[in-house]
C-alpha positions in Angstrom: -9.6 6.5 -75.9 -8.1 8.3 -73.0 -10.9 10.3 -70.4 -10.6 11.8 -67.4 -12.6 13.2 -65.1 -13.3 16.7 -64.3 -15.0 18.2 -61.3 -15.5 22.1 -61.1 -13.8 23.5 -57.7 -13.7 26.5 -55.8 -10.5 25.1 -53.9 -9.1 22.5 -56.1 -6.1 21.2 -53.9 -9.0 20.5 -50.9 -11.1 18.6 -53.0 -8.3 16.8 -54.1 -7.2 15.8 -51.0 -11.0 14.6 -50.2 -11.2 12.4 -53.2 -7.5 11.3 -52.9 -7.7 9.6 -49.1 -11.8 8.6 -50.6 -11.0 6.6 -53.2 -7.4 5.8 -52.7 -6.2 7.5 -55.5 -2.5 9.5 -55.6 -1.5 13.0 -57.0 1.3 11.4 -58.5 1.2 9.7 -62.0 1.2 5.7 -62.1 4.1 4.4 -63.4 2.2 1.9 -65.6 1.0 1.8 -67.7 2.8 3.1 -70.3 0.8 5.5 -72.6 1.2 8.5 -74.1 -1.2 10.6 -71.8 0.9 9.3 -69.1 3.9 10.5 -70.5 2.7 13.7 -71.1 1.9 13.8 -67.4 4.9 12.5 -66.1 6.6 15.2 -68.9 4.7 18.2 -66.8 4.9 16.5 -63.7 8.4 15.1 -63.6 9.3 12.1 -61.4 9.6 13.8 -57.8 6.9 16.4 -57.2 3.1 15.9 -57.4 0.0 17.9 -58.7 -2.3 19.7 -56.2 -5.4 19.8 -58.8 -5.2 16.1 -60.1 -5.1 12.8 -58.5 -4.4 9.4 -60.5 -5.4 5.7 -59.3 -2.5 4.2 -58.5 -2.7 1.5 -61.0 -3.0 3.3 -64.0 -6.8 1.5 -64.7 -9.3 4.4 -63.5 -9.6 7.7 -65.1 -7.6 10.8 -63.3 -9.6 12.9 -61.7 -9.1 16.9 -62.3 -10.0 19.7 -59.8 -11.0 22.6 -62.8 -11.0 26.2 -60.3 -13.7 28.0 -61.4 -14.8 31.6 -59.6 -18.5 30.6 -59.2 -19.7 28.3 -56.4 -21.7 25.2 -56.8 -25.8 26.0 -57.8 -27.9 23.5 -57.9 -28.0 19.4 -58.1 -24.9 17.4 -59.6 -25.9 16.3 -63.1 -23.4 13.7 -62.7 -22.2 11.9 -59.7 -19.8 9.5 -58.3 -21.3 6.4 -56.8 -18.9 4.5 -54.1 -19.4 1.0 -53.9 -17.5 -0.2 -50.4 -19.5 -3.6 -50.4 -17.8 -4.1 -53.9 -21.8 -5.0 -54.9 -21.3 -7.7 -53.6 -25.0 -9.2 -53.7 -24.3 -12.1 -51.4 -23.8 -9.5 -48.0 -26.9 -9.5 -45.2 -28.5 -6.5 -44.9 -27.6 -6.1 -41.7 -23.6 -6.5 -43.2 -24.2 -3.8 -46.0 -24.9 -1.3 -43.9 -22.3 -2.0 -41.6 -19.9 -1.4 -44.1 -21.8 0.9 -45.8 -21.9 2.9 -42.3 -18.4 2.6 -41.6 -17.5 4.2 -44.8 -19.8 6.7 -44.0 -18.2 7.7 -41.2 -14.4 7.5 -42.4 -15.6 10.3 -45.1 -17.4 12.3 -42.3 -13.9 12.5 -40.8 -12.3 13.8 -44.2 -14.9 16.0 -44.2 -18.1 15.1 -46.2 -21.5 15.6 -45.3 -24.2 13.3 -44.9 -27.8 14.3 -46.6 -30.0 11.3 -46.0 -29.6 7.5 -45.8 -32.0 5.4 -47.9 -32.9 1.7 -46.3 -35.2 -0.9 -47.7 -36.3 -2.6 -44.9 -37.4 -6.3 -46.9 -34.9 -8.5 -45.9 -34.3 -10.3 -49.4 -33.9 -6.8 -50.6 -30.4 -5.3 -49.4 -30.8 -2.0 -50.6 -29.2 0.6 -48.8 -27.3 3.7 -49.7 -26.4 7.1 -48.3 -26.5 10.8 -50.1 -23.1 12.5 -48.9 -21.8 15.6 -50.1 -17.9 16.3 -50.8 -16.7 19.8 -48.8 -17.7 21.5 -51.2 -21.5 20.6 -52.0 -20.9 17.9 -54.8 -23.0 14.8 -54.2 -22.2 11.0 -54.4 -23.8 8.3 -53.2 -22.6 5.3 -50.9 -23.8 2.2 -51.1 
């Protein structure tokens, strides 16, 4: 089965830029694999130009991601969200690492143009929990952690 991921957008091409440079995806189709959604993209895409309101992981493994425009803005909480994973969950980094990494990500998607909302630390020291509420430009929360 084939999926995708839609996200409703006031400005799609912004919010595809933001989750393009965030998550290292492209907004041109991967050239493998092979399948026939691919095809269809490529088809509507064709091989030189890109889409302004989709963006693809490069290696054809994670669902594309589609900016939907809709008129009405963002109300409310996110039913769904994206979660960001920098430290790869990596269960064997300090604390004190995590949230290094976990910061400097942070502040790379500042610069793009996301918003912080509040950071959440445990502070046991066998317990490396830590993760920050951020909000794309235009309201949409995910978490990094």
């Amino acid at each position: 089965m084939f999926w995708q991921v839609t996200i409703d957008a006031n400005e799609p091409a912004r919010l595809a830029r933001f989750w393009s440079a965030a998550l290292g995806y492209e907004p041109r189709v991967p050239t493998e694999p092979s399948t026939p959604w691919w095809d269809h993209y490529r088809g509507r895409l064709g091989e030189a130009d890109a889409f302004t309101d989709r963006i693809f992981d490069p290696d054809g493994r994670r669902p594309p991601i589609w900016f939907q425009q809709v008129p009405e803005s963002k109300a409310g909480k996110n039913r769904v969200h994206l979660d960001l994973y920098p430290t790869e969950r990596d269960d064997r980094l300090s604390q004190e690492r995590r949230v290094e990494v976990v910061d400097a990500t942070v502040e790379e998607l500042v610069a793009l143009g996301a918003t912080v909302v509040r950071r959440d630390r445990d502070d046991d020291p066998d317990d490396p929990f830590y993760y920050v509420v951020m909000q794309d430009p235009e309201g949409n929360e995910f978490c990094v952690s």
